[in-house]
DRENPA-3360 file (N, C-alpha, C; in nm, 2 decimals, always signed):
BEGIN
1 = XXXXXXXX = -2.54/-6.53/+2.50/-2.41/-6.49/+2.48/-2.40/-6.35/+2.42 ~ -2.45/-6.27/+2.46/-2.48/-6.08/+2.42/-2.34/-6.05/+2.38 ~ -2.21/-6.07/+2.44/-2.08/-6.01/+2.37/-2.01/-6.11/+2.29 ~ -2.09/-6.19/+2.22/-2.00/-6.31/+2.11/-2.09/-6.26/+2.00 ~ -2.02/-6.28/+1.89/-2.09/-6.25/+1.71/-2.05/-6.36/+1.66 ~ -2.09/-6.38/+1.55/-2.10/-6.48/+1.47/-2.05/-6.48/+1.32 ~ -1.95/-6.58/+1.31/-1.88/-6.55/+1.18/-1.83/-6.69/+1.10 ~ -1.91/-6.70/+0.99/-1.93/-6.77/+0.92/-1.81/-6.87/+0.85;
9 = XXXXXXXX = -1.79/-7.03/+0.85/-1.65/-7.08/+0.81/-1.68/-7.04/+0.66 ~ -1.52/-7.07/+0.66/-1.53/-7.03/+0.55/-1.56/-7.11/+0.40 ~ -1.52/-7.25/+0.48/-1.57/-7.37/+0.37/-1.76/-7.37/+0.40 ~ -1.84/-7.31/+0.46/-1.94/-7.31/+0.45/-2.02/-7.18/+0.41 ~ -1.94/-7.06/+0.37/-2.01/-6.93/+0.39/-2.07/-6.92/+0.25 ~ -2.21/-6.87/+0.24/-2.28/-6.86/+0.18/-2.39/-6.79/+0.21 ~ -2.51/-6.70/+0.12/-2.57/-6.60/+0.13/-2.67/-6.66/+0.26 ~ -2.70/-6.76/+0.23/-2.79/-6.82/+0.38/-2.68/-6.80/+0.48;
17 = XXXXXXXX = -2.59/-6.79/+0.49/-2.50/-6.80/+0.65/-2.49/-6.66/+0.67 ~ -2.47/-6.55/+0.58/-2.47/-6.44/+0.60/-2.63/-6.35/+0.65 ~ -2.73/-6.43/+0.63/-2.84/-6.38/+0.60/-2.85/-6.29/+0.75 ~ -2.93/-6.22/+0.78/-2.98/-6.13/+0.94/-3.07/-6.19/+0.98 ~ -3.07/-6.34/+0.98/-3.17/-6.36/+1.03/-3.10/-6.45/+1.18 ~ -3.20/-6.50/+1.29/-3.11/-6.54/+1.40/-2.98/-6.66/+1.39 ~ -2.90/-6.66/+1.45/-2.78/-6.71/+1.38/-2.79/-6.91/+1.39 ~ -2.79/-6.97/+1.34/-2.86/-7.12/+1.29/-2.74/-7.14/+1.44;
25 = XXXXXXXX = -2.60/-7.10/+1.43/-2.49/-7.19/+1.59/-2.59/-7.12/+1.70 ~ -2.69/-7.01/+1.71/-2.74/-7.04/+1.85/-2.81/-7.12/+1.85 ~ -2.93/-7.15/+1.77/-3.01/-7.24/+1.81/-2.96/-7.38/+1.83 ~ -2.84/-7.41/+1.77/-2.76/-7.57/+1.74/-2.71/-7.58/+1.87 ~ -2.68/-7.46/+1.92/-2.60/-7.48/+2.08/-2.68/-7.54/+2.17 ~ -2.80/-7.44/+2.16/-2.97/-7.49/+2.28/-2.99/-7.62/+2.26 ~ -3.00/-7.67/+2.12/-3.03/-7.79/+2.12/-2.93/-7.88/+2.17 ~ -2.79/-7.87/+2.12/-2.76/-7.97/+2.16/-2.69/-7.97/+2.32;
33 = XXXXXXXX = -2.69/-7.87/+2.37/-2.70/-7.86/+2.56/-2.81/-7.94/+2.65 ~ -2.91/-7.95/+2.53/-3.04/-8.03/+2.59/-3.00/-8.17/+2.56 ~ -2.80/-8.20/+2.49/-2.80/-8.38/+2.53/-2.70/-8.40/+2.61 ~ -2.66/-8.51/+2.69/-2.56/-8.53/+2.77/-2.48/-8.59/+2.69 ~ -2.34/-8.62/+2.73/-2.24/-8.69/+2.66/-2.25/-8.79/+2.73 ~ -2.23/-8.91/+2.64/-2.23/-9.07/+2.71/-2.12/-9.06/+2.83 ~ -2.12/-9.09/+2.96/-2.02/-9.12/+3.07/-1.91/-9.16/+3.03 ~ -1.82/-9.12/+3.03/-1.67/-9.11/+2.99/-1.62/-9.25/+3.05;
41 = XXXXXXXX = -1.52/-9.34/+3.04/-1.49/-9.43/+3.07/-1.37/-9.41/+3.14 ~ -1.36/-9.52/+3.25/-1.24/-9.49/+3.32/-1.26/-9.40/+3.45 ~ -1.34/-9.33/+3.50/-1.31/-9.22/+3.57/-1.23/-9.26/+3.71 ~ -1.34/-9.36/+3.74/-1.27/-9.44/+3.90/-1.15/-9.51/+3.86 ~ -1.07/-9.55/+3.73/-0.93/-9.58/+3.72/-0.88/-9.46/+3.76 ~ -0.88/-9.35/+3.67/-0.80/-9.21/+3.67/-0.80/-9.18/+3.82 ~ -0.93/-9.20/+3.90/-0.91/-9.16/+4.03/-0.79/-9.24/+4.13 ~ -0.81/-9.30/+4.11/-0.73/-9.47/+4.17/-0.54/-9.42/+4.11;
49 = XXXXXXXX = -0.53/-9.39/+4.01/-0.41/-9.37/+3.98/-0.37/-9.28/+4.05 ~ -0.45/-9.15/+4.07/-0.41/-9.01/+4.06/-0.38/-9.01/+4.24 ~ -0.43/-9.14/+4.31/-0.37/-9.11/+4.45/-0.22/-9.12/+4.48 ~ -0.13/-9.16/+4.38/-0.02/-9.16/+4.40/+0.02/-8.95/+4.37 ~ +0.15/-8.99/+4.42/+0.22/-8.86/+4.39/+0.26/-8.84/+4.22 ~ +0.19/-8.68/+4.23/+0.18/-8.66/+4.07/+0.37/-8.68/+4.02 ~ +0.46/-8.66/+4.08/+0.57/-8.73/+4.01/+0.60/-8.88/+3.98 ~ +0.54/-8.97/+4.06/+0.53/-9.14/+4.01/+0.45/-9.10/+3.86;
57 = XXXXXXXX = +0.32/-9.07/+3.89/+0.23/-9.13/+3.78/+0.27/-9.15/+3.67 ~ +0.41/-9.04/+3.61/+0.39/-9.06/+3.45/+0.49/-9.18/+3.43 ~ +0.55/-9.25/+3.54/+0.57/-9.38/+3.52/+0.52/-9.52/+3.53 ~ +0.37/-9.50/+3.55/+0.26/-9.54/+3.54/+0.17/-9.60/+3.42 ~ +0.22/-9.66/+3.31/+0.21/-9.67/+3.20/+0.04/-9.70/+3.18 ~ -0.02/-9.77/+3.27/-0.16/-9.77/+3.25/-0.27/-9.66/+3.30 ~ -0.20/-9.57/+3.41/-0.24/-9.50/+3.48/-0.22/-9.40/+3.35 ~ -0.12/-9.36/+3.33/-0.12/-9.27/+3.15/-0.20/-9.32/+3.06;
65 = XXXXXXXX = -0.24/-9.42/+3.05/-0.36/-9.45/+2.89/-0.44/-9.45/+2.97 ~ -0.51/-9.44/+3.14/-0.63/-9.42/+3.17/-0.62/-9.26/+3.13 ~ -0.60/-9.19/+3.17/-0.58/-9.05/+3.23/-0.59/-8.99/+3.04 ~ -0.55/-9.03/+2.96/-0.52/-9.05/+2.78/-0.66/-9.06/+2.79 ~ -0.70/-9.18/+2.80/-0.83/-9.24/+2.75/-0.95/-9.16/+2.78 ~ -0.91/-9.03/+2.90/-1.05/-8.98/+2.96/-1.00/-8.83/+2.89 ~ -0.92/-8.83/+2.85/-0.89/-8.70/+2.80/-0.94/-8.71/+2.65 ~ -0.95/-8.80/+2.57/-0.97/-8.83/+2.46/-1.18/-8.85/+2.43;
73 = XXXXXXXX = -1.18/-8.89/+2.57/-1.37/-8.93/+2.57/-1.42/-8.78/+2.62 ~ -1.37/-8.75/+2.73/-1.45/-8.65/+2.76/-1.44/-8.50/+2.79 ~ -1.25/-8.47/+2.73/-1.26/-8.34/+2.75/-1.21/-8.31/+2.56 ~ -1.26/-8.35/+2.48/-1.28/-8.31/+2.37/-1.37/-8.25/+2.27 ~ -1.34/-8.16/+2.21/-1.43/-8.06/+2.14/-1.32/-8.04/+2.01 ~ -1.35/-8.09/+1.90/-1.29/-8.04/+1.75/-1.35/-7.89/+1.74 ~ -1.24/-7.82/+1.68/-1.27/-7.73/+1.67/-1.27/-7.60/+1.81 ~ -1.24/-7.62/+1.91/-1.27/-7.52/+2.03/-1.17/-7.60/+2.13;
81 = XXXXXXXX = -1.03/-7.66/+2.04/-0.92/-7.72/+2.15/-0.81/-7.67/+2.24 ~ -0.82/-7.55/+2.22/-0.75/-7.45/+2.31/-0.82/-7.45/+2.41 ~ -0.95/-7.40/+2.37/-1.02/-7.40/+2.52/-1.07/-7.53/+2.61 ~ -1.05/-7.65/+2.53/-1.08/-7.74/+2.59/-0.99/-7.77/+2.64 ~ -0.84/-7.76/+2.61/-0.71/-7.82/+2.67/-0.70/-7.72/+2.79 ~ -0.73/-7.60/+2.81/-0.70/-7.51/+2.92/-0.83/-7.61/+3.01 ~ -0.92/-7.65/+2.97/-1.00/-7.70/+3.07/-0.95/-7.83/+3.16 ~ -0.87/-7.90/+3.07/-0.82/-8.01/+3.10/-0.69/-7.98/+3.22;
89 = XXXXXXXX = -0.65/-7.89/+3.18/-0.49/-7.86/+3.29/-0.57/-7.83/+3.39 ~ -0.69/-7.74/+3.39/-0.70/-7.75/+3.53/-0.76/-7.83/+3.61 ~ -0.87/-7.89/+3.53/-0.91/-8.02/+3.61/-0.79/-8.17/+3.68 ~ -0.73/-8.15/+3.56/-0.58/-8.25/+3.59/-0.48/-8.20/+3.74 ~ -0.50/-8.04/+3.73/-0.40/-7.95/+3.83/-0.49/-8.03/+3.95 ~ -0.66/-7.94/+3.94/-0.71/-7.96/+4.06/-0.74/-8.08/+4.12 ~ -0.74/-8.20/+4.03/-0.73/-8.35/+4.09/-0.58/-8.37/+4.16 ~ -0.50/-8.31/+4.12/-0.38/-8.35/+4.18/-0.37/-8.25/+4.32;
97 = XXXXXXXX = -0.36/-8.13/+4.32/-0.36/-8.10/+4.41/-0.45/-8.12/+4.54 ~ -0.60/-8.19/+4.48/-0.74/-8.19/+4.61/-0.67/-8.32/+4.67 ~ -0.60/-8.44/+4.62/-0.55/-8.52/+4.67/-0.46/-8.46/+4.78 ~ -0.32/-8.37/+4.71/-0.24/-8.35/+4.83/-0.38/-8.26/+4.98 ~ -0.43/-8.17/+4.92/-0.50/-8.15/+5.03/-0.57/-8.24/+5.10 ~ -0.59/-8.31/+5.07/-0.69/-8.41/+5.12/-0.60/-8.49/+5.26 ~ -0.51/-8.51/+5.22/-0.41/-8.64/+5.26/-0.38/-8.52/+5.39 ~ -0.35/-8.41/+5.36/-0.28/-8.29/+5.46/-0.41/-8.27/+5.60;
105 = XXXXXXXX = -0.54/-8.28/+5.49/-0.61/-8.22/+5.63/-0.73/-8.37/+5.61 ~ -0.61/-8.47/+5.63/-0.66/-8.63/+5.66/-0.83/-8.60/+5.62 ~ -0.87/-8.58/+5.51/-1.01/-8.60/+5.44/-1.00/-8.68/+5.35 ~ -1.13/-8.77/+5.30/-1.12/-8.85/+5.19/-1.06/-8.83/+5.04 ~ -0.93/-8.90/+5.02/-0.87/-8.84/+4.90/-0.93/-8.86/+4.81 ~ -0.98/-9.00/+4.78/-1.06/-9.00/+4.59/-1.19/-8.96/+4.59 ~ -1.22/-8.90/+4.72/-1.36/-8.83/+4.70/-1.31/-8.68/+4.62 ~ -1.23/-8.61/+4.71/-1.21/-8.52/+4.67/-1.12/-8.49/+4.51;
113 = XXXXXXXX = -1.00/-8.59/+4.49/-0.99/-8.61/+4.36/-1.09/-8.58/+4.28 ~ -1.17/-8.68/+4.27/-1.22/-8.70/+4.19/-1.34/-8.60/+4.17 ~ -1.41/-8.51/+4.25/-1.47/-8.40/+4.27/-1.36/-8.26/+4.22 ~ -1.25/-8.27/+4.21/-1.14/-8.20/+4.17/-1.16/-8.23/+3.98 ~ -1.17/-8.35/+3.94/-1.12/-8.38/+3.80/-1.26/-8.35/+3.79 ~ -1.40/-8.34/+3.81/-1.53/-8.30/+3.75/-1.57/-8.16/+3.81 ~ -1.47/-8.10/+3.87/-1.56/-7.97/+3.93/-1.59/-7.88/+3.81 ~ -1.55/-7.86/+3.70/-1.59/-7.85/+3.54/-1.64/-7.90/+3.48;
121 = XXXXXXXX = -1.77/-7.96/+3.54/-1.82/-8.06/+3.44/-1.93/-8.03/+3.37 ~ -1.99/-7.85/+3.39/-2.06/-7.77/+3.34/-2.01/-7.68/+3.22 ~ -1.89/-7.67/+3.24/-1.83/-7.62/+3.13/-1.75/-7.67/+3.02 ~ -1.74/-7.84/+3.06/-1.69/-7.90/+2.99/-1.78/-7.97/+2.85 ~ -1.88/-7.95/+2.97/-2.04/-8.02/+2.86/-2.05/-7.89/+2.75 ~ -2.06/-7.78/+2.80/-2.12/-7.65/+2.72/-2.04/-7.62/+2.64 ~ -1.90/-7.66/+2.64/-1.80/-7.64/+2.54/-1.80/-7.75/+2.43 ~ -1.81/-7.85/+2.42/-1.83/-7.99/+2.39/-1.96/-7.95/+2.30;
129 = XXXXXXXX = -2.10/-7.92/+2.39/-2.20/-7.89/+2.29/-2.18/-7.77/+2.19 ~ -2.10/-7.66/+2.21/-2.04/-7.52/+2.13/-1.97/-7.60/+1.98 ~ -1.88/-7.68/+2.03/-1.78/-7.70/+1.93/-1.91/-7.79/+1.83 ~ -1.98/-7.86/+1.87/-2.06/-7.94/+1.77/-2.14/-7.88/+1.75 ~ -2.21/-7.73/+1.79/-2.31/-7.67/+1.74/-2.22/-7.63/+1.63 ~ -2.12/-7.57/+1.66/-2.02/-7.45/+1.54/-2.03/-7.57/+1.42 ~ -2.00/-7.69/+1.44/-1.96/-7.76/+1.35/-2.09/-7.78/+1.24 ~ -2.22/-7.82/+1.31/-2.27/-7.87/+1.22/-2.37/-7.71/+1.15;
137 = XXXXXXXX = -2.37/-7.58/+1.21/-2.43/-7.47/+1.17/-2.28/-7.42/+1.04 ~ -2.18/-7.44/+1.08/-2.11/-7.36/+1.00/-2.11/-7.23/+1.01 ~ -2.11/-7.26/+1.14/-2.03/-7.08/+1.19/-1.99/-7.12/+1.33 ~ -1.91/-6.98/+1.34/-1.84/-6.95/+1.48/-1.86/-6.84/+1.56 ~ -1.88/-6.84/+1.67/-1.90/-6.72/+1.78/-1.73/-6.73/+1.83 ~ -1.76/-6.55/+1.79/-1.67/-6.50/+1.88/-1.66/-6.43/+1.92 ~ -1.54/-6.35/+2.01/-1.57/-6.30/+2.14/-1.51/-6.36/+2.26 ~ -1.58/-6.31/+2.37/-1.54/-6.38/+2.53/-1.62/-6.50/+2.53;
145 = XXXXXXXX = -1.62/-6.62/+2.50/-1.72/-6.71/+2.46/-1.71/-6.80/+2.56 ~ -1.59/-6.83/+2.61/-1.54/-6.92/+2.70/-1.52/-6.82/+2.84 ~ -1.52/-6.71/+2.86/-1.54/-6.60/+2.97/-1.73/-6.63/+3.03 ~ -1.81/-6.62/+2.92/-1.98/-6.65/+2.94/-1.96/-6.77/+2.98 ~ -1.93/-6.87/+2.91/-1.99/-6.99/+2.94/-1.93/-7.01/+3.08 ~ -1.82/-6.98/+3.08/-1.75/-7.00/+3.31/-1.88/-6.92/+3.37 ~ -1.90/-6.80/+3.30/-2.00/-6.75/+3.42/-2.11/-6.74/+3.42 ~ -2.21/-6.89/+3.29/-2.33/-6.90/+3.27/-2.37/-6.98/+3.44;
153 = XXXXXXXX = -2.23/-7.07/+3.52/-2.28/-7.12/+3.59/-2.38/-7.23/+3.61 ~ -2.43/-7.28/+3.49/-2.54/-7.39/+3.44/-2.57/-7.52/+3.53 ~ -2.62/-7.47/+3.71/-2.62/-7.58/+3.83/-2.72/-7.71/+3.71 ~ -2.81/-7.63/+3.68/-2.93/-7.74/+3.61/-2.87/-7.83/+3.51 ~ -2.78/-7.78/+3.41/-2.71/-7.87/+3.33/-2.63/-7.96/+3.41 ~ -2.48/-7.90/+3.48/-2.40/-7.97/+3.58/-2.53/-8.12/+3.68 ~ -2.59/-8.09/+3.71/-2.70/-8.21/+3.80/-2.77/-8.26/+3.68 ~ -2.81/-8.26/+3.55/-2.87/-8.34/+3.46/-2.75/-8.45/+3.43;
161 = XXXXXXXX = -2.63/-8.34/+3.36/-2.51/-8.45/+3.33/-2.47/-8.52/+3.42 ~ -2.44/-8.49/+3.60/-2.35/-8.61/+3.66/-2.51/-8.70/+3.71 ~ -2.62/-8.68/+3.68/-2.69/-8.79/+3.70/-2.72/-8.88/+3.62 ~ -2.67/-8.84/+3.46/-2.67/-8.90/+3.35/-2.56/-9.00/+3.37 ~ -2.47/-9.00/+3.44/-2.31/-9.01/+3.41/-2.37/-9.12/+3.53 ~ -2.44/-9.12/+3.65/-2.47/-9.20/+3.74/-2.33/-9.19/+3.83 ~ -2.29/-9.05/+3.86/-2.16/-9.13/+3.93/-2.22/-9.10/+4.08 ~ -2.14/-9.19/+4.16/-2.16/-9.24/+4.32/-2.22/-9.07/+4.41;
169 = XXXXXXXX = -2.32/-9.10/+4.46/-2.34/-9.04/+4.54/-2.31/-8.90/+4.59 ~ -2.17/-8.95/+4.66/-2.14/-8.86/+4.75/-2.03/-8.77/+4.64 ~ -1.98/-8.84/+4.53/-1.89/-8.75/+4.46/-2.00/-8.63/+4.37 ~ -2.12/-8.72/+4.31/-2.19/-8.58/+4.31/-2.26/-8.50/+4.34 ~ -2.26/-8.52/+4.47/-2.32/-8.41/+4.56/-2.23/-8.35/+4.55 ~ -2.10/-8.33/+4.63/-2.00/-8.30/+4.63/-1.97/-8.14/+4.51 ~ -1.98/-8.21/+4.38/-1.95/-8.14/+4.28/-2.09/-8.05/+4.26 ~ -2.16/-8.04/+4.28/-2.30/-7.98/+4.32/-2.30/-7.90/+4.45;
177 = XXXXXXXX = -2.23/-7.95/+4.55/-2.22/-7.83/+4.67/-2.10/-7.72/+4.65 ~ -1.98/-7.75/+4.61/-1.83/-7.68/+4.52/-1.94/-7.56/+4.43 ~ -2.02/-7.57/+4.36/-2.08/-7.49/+4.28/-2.17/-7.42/+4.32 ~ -2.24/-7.44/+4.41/-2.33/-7.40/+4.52/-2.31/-7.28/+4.60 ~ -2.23/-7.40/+4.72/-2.21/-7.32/+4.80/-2.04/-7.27/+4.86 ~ -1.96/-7.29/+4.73/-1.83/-7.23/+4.81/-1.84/-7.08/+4.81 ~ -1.90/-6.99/+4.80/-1.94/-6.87/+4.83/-1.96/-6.80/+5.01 ~ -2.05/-6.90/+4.99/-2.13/-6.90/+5.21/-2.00/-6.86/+5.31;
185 = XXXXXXXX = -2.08/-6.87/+5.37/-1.98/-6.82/+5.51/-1.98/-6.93/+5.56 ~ -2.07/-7.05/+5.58/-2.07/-7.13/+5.64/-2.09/-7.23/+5.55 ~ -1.99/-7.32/+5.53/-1.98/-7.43/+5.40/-1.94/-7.55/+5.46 ~ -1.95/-7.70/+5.40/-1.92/-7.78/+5.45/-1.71/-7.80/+5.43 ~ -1.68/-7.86/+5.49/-1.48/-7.90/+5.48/-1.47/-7.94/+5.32 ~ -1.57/-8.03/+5.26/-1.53/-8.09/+5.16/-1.53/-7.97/+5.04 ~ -1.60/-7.89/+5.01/-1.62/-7.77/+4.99/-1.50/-7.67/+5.00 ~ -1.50/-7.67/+5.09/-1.34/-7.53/+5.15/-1.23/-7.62/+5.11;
193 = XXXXXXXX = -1.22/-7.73/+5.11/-1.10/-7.79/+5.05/-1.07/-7.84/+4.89 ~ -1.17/-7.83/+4.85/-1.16/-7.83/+4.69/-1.17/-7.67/+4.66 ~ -1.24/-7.60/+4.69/-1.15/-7.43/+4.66/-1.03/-7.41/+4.68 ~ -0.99/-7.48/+4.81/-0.85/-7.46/+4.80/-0.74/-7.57/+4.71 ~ -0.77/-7.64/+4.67/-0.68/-7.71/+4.56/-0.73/-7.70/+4.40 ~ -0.91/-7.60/+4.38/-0.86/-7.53/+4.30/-0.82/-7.40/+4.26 ~ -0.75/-7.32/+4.37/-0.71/-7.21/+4.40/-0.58/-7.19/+4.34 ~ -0.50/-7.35/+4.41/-0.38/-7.41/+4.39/-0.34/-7.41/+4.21;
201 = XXXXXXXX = -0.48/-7.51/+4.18/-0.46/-7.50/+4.04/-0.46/-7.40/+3.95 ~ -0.53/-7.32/+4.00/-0.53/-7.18/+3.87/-0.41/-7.12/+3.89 ~ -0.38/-7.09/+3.98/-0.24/-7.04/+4.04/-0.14/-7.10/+3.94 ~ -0.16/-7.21/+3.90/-0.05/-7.26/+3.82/-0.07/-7.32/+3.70 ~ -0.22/-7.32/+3.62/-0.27/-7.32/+3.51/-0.28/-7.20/+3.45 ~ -0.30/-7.08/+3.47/-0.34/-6.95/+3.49/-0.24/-6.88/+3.56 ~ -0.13/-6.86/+3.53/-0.04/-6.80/+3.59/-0.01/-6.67/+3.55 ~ +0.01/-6.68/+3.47/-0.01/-6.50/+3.39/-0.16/-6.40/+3.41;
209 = XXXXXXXX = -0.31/-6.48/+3.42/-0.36/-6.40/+3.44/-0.46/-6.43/+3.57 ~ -0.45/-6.50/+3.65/-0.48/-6.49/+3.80/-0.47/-6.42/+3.86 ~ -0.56/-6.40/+3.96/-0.57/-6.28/+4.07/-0.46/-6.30/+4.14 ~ -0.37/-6.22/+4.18/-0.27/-6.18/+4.29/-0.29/-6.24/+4.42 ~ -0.24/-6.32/+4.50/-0.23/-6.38/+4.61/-0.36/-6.45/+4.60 ~ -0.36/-6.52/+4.54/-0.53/-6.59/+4.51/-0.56/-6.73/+4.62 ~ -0.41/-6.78/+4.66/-0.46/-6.88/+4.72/-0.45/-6.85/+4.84 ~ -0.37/-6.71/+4.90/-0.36/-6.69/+5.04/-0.51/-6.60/+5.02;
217 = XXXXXXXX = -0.59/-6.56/+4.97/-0.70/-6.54/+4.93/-0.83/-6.61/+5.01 ~ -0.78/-6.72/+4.94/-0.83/-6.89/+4.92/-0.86/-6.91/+5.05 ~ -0.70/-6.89/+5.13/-0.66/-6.95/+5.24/-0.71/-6.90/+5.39 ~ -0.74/-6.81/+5.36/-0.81/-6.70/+5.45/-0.93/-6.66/+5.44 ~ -1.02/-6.67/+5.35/-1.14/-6.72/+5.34/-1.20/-6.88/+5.35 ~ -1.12/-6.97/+5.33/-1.10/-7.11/+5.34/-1.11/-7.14/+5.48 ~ -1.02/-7.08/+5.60/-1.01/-7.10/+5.69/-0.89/-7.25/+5.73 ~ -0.78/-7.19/+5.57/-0.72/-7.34/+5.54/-0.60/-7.31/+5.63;
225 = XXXXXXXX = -0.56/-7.39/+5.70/-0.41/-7.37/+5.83/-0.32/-7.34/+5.67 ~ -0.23/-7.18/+5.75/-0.19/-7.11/+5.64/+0.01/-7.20/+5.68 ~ -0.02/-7.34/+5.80/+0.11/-7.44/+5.78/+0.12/-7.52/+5.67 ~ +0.01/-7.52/+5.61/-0.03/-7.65/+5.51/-0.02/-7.60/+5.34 ~ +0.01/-7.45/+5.32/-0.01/-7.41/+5.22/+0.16/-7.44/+5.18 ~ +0.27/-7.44/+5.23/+0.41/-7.47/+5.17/+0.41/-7.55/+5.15 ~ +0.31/-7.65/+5.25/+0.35/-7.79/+5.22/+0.28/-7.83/+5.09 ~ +0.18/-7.81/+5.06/+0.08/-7.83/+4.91/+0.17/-7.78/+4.83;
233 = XXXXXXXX = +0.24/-7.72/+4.81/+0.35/-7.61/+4.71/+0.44/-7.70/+4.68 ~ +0.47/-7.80/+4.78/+0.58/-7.86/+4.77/+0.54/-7.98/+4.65 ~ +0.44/-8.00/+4.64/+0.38/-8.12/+4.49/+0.41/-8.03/+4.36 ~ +0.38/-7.90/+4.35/+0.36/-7.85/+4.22/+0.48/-7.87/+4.16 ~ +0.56/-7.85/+4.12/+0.71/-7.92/+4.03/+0.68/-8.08/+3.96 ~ +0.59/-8.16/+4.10/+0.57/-8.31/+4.01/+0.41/-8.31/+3.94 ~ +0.34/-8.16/+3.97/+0.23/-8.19/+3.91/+0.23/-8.11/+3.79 ~ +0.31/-7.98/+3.78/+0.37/-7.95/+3.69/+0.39/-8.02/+3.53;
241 = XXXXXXXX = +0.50/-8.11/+3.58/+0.56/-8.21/+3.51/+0.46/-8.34/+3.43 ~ +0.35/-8.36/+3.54/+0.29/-8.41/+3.47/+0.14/-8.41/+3.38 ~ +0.12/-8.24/+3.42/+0.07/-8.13/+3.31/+0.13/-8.15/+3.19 ~ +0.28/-8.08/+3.19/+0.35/-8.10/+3.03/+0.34/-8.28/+2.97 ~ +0.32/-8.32/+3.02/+0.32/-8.47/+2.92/+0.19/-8.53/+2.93 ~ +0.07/-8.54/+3.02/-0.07/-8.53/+2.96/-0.16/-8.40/+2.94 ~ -0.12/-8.28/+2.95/-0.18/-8.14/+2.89/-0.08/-8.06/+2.86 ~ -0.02/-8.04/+2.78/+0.05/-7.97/+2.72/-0.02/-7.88/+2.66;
249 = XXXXXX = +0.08/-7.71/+2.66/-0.01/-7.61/+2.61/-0.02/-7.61/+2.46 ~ -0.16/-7.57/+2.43/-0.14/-7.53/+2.29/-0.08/-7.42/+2.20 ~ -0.07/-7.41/+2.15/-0.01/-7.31/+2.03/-0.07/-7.17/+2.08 ~ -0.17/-7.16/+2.09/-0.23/-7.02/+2.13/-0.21/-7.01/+2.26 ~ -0.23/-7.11/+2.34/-0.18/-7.07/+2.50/-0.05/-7.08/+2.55 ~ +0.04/-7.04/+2.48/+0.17/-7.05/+2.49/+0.23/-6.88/+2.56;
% end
């Protein structure tokens, strides 16, 4: 992390934390990136719920304490909750939306869901291990911290974790090809259609500072029928809605 520095809390700062020597939160990070997080519970509920339309779900009372329960196991980091809650809207966005894609261009929906709710699951881990290095070194990097870690790209961590996690097959290949190969010219459908529902998502997690026409972007590199893009548009208001009451922004991302 070459443009992040290191600055000491303040309930721990002391002539050892200030010392020049290498900073105790890098080495805490390395190590603890070398553990997985125990497999989050729930995931195939959350998926199972999230095939309805994101306007039912939040009347879904169990379908909300699944979607709670996995937000609470596996997208949390004390200490680094801003950036963990921005991780969360968009995994939440792009589960919601890979479904409407899915359904539009008749492809498997809880495959793609659910390859939508983990297509972060390299940055979710490296944030997770950040917030517990900071915690137990007593210090903080800062900087573009969360800028590096999107663009460490960590395929080798991403395939240690979902094989830790043991999830099915074909969803983690899936999230391993999304990382791979949505770049190619020649990519598989499952792939070009989770770019495009997370294209969708940023667009509306990331609204203020996304690229300009990002999904007609999306859509034209995607090779996604540019009939189907109004129609996907037409969910955002109920997925929206169900952003504000399981990811709501925080204070600094306001």
């Amino acid at each position: 992390m070459s443009a992040a520095t290191v600055i000491p809390f303040r309930t721990r700062a002391s002539n050892e934390a200030l010392a020049p020597e290498a900073p105790r939160v890098v080495a805490a990070f390395s190590a603890a990136l070398l553990r997985s997080p125990p497999k989050p519970n729930g995931i195939a509920a959350c998926i199972g719920y999230l095939q309805e339309d994101a306007a039912l779900v939040p009347g879904r009372q169990m379908g909300m304490r699944a979607l709670q329960n996995l937000r609470g196991s596996l997208f949390s980091s004390p200490g680094r909750e801003p950036e963990m809650s921005l991780l969360w809207r968009e995994a939440l966005a792009t589960a919601c939306y890979a479904r409407v894609v899915a359904v539009l261009a008749h492809f498997d929906a809880p495959l793609l869901t659910g390859a939508g709710l983990l297509h972060r699951a390299g940055e979710i881990v490296a944030l997770r291990a950040l917030a517990q290095a900071e915690r137990d070194a007593g210090q903080r990097l800062v900087g573009p911290v969360m800028q590096e870690i999107l663009n460490a790209r960590d395929d080798e961590l991403v395939a240690r974790v979902t094989r830790c996690w043991m999830l099915p097959c074909e969803l983690r290949l899936l999230v391993m090809r999304w990382r791979e190969e949505q770049e190619m010219l020649r990519r598989p459908e499952s792939v070009s259609l989770l770019t495009m529902a997370q294209a969708f998502a940023t667009e509306l997690v990331h609204a203020a500072t996304c690229t300009p026409d990002l999904v007609a972007a999306a859509r034209e590199a995607m090779n996604f029928p540019a009939a189907l893009v109004e129609r996907v548009r037409v969910a955002t208001p109920g997925i929206k809605a169900l952003l504000d009451q399981l990811a709501p922004l925080q204070p600094q991302e306001a």
